[in-house]
LUMMARTI-607318 format. One record per residue (C-alpha): residue number from 1; residue in three letters; x, y negated, z negated. Coordinates in nm, 2 decimals, decimal comma. Each point is the difference from the previous one (the first is absolute). Example, Ala and Ser with C-alpha at 12.3 -4.5 7.8 and 13.67 -1.06 7.14 Angstrom:
2
   zalo   voro       xx       yy       zz
      1    ala     1,23     0,45    -0,78
      2    ser     0,14    -0,34     0,07
This chain:
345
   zalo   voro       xx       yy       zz
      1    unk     0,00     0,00     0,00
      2    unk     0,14    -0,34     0,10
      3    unk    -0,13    -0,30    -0,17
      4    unk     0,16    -0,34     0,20
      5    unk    -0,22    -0,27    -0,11
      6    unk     0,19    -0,22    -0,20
      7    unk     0,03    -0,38     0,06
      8    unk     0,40    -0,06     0,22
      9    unk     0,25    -0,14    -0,16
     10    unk     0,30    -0,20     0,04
     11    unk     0,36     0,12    -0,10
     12    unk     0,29    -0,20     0,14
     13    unk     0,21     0,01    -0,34
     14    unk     0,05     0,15    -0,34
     15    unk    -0,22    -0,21    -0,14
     16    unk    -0,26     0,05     0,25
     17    unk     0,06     0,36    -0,01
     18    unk     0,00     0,02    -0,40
     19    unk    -0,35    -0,14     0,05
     20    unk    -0,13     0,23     0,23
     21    unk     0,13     0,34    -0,20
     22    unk    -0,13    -0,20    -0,35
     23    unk    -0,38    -0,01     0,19
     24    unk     0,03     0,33     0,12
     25    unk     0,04     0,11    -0,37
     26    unk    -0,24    -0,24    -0,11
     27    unk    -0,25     0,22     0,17
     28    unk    -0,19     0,35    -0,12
     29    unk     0,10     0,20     0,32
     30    unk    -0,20     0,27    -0,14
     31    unk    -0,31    -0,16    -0,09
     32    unk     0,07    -0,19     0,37
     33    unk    -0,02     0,28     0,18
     34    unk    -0,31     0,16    -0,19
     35    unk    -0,18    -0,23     0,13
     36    unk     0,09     0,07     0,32
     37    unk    -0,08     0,40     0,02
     38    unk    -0,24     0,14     0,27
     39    unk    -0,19     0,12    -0,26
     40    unk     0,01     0,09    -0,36
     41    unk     0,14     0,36     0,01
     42    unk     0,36    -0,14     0,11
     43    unk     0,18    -0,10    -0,27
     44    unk     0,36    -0,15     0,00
     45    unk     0,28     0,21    -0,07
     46    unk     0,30    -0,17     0,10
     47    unk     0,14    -0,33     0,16
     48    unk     0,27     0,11     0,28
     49    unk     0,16    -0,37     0,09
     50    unk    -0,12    -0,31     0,07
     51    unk     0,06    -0,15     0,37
     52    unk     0,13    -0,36     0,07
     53    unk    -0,14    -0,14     0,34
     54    unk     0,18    -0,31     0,20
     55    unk    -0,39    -0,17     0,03
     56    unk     0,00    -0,17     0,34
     57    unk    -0,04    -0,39    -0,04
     58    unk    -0,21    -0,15     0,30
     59    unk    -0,37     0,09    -0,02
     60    unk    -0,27    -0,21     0,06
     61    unk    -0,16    -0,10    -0,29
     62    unk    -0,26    -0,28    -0,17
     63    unk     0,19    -0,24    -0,14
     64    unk    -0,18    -0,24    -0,29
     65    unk    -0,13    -0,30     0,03
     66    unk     0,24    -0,17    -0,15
     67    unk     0,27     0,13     0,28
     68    unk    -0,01    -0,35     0,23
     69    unk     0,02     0,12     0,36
     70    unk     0,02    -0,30     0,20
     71    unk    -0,16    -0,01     0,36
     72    unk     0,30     0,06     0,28
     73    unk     0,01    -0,29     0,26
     74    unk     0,26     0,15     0,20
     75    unk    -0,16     0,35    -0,04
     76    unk     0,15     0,19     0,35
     77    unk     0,35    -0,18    -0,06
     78    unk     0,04     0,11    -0,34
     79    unk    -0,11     0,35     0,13
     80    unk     0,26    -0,01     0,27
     81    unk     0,28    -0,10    -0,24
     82    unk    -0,11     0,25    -0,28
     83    unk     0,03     0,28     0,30
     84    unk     0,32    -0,09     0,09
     85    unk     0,12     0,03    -0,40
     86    unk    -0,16     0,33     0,02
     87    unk     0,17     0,10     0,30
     88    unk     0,36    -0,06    -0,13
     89    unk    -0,09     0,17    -0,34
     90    unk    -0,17     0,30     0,15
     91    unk     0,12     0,05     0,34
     92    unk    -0,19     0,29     0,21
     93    unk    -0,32    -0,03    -0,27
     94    unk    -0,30    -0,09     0,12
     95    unk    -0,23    -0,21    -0,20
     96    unk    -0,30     0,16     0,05
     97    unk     0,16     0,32    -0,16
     98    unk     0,20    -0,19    -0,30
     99    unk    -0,15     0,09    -0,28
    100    unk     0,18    -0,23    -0,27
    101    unk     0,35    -0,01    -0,22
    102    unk     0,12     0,02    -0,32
    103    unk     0,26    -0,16    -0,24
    104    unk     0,25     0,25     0,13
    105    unk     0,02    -0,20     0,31
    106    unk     0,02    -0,35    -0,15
    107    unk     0,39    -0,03     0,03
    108    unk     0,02     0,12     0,32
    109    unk    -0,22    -0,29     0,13
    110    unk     0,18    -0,30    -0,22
    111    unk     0,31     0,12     0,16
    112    unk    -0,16     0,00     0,36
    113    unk    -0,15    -0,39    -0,05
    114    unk     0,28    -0,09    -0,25
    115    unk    -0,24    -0,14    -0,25
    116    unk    -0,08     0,14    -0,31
    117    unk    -0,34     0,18    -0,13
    118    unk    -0,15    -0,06    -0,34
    119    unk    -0,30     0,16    -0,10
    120    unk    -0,31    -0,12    -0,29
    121    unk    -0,27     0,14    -0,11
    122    unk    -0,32    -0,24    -0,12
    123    unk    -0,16     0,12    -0,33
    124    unk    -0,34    -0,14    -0,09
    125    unk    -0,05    -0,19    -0,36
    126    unk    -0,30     0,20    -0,19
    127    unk    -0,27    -0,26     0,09
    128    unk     0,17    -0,02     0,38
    129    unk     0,04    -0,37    -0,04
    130    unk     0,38     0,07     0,06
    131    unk     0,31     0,16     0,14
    132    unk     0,35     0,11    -0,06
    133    unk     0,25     0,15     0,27
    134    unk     0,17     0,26    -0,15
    135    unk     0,35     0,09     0,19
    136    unk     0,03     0,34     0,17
    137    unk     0,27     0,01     0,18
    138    unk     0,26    -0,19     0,20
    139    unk     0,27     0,14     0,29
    140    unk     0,38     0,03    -0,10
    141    unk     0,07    -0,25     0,21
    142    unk     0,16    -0,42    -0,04
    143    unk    -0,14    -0,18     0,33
    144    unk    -0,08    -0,35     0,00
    145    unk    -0,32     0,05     0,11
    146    unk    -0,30     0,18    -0,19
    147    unk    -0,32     0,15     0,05
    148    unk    -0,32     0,07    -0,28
    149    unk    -0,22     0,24     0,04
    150    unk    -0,33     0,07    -0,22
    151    unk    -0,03     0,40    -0,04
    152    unk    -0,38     0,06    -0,09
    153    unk    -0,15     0,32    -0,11
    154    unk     0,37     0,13     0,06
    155    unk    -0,12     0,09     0,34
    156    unk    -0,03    -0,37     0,20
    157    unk     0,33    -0,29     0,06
    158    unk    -0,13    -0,31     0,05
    159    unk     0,21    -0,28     0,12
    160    unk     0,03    -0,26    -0,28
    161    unk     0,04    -0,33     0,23
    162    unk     0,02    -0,24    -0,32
    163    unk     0,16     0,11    -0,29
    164    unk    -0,03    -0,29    -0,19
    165    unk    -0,36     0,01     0,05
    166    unk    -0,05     0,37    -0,07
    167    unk    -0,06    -0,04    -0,40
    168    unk     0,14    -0,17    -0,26
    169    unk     0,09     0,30    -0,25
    170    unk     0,25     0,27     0,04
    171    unk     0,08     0,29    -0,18
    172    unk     0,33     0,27    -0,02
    173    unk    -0,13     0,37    -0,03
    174    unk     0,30     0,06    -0,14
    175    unk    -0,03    -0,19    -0,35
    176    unk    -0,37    -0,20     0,07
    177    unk     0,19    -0,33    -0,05
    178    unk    -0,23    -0,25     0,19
    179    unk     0,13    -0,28     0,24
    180    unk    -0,13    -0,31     0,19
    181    unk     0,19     0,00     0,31
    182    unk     0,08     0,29     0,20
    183    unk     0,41    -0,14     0,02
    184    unk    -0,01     0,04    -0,36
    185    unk    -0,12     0,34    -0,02
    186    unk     0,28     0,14     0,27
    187    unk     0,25    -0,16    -0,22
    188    unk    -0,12     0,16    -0,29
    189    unk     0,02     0,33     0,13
    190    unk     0,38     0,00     0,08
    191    unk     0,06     0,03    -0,35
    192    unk    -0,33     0,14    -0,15
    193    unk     0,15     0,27    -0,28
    194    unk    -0,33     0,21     0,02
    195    unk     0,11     0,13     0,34
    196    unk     0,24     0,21    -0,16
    197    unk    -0,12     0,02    -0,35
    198    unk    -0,20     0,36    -0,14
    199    unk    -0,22     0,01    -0,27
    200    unk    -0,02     0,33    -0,17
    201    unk    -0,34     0,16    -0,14
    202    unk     0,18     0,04    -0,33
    203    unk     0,13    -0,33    -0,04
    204    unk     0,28    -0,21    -0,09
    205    unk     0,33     0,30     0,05
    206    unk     0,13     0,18    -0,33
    207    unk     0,28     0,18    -0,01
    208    unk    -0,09     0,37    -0,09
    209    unk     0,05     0,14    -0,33
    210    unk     0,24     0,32    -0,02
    211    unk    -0,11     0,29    -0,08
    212    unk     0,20    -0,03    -0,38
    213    unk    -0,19    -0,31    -0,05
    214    unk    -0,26     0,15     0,08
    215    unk     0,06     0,28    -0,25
    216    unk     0,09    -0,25    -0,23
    217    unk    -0,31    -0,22     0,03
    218    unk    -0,25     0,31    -0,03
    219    unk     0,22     0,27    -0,21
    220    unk     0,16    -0,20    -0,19
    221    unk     0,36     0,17     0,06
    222    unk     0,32    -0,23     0,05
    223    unk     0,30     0,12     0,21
    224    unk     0,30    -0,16     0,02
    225    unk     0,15    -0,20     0,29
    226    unk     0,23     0,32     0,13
    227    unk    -0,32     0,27    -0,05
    228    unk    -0,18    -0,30     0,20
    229    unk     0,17     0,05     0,30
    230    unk     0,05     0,30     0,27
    231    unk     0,37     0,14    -0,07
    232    unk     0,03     0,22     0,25
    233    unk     0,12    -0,10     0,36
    234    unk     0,15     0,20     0,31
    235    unk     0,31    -0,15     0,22
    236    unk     0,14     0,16     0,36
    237    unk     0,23    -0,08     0,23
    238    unk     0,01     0,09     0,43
    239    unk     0,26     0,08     0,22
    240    unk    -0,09    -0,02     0,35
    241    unk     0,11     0,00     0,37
    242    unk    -0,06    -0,20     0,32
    243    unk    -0,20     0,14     0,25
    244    unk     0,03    -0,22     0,29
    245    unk    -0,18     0,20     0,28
    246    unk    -0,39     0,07    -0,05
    247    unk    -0,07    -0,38    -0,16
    248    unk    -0,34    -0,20     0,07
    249    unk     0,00    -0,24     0,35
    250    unk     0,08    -0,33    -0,06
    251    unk    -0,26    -0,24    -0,06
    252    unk    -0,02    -0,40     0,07
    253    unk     0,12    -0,04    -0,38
    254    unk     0,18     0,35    -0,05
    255    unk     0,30     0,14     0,08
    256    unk     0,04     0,39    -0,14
    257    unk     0,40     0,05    -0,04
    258    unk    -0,05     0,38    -0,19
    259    unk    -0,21     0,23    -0,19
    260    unk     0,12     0,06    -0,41
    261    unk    -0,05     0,35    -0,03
    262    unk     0,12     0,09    -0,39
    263    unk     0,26     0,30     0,01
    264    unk    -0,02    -0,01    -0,39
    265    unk    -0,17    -0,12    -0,30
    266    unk     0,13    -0,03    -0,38
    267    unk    -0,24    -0,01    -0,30
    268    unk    -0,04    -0,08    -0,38
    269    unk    -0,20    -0,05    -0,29
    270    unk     0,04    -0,09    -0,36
    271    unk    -0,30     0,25    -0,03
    272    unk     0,15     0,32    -0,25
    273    unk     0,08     0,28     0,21
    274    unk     0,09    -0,25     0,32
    275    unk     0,27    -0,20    -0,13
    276    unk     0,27     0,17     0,24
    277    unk     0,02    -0,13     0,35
    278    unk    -0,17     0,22     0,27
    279    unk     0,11     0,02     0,36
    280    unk    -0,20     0,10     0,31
    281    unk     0,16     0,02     0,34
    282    unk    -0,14     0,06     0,31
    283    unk     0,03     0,32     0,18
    284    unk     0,11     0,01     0,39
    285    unk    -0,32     0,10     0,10
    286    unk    -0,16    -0,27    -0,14
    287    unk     0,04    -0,29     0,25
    288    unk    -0,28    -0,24    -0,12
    289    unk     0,09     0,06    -0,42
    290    unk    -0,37     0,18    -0,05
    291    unk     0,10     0,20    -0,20
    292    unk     0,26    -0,17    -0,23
    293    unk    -0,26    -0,24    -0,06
    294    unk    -0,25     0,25    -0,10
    295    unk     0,30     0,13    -0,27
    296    unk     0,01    -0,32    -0,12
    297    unk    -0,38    -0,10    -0,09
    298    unk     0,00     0,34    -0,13
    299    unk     0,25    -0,05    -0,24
    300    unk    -0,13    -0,34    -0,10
    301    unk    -0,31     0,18    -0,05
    302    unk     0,17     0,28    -0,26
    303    unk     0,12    -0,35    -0,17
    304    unk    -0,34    -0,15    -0,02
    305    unk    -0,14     0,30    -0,17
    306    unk     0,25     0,01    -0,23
    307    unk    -0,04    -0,36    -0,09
    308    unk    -0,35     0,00    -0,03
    309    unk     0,06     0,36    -0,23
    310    unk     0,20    -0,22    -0,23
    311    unk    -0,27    -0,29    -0,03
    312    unk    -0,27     0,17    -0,04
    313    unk     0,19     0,18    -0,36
    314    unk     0,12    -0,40    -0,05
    315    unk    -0,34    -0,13     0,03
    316    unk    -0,20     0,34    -0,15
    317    unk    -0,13    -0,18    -0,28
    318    unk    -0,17    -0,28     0,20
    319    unk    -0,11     0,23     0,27
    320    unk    -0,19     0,22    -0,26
    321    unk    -0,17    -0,30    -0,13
    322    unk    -0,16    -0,09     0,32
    323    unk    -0,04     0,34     0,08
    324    unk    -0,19     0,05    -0,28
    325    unk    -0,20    -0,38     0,02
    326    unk    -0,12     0,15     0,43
    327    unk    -0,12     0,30    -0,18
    328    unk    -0,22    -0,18    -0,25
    329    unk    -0,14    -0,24     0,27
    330    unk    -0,05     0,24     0,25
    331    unk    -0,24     0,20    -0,25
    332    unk    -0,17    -0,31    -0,12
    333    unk    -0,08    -0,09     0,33
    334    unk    -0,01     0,36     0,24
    335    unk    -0,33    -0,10     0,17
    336    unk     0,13    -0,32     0,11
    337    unk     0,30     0,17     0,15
    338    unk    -0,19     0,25     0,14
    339    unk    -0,20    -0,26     0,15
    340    unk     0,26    -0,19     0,12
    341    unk     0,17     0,31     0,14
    342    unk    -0,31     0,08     0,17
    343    unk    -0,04    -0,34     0,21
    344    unk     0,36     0,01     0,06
    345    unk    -0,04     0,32     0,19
């Protein structure tokens, strides 16, 4: 069942995108597409993925009444000279079977007519007695020249002929400062800080507690500054060879010179048992070191085990004690677990 309904959306940034996944998330997906069954013995029981569509900007829609579209005096010239535009932006298209853009191709045309495209969007006050042009997007580009456009309904550009006379209140998405002058805006969003800035669900950052504050905090049992800290640490040391035939194709930024193939490894541990250096070398059969460096995560393997052997009797007492806390808590509460485990599944 594919359910493709919801309203298009803009993402030509972070920011833009943030917004998008944050109103995706906003919504009950499930609840969405109950509604949306053929009848009431489907029921939902999974979400594969969501799509993202490139929406085609171009139809032909109503546009309010507030939208002044002025009456064309010079209606066939201004065709003629619009046709010839299109012509050098979309050679070999024909008009009658051009269907519309999108933001994707925005650059492409400032570059072509060297002038640069900046896009608003008009929100309505609550009582519709006025509006504020909300930026959307401008090209990458630093001509002299510069060209507004009104996107409505994120489907229709309209050519904004008067800027100064297109409204007297504008607004950055990015923070929702507001501004009187479109020039003021654009400057403002050269170094607006929200365009980079994340806020987090959980609020302001913390640094994690460890897990012997932790054990501190709740069990009330102190360990020193060395008990606080992992002691146990692994070292190792290659010896390898050039291989100078066999090496990647050079690239526009890369040059491949040889292949380090290790011919030997050295290992060791402070862990008891692993104090003694270890040596692995490679055998003649073994041209790309597979199996030396299967030897060696082995071995570092046999050390972890025997580290973690030695915590766990370091730690035994604490370990109990929690041990012995899940026990308590899982039989004070086993029909919520078994509930839980039962949705979980």
């Amino acid at each position: 069942m594919t359910v493709d309904e919801f309203r298009p959306r803009y993402s030509c940034e972070v920011g833009g995108f943030n917004r998008c996944v944050d109103k995706i998330n906003s919504i009950d997906l499930s609840d969405y597409i109950k509604l949306k069954r053929p009848t009431t013995q489907w029921s939902v029981v999974a979400i594969t993925n969501i799509t993202l569509r490139n929406y085609v900007i171009g139809n032909d829609v109503s546009l309010p009444q507030y939208y002044k579209v002025g009456e064309c005096k010079n209606k066939k010239r201004v065709e003629r000279e619009a046709l010839k535009l299109f012509k050098q932006a979309k050679p070999g298209t024909r008009v009658e079977t051009y269907n519309g853009g999108n933001f994707d191709e925005l650059t492409d045309l400032a570059k072509l007519f060297k002038t640069n495209i900046i896009v608003y969007r008009l929100k309505l006050s609550r009582d519709a007695e006025s509006r504020t042009a909300e930026f959307v997007y401008r090209t990458c580009t630093t001509f002299a020249a510069s060209m507004h456009l009104d996107l409505y309904k994120d489907r229709h550009f309209s050519l904004i002929s008067n800027i100064a006379s297109y409204t007297q209140t504008y607004r950055c998405i990015r923070c929702g400062e507001y501004f009187k002058t479109h020039k003021q805006v654009n400057r403002h969003l050269r170094t607006c800080g929200s365009a980079v800035r994340l806020i987090y669900p959980g609020g302001v950052y913390s640094e994690a507690k460890s897990i012997f504050e932790e054990v501190k905090e709740y069990l009330g049992m102190e360990f020193s500054k060395e008990d606080s800290v992992y002691p146990y640490r692994n070292t190792y040391d290659f010896e390898c060879m050039f291989k100078y035939n066999d090496v990647p194709l050079r690239s526009e930024n890369t040059e491949w010179a040889a292949k380090h193939i290790p011919m030997s490894v050295s290992l060791c541990s402070n862990v008891e048992s692993f104090t003694e250096p270890k040596c692995f070398l490679s055998e003649r059969h073994d041209t790309d070191a597979t199996a030396l460096i299967h030897s060696m995560i082995k071995y570092m393997l046999d050390i972890q085990e025997e580290a973690s052997r030695l915590l766990h009797e370091k730690y035994s007492a604490v370990l109990i004690i929690i041990y012995l806390l899940l026990q308590t808590y899982e039989s004070r509460n086993s029909e919520r677990i078994k509930l839980f485990k039962r949705d979980v599944q």
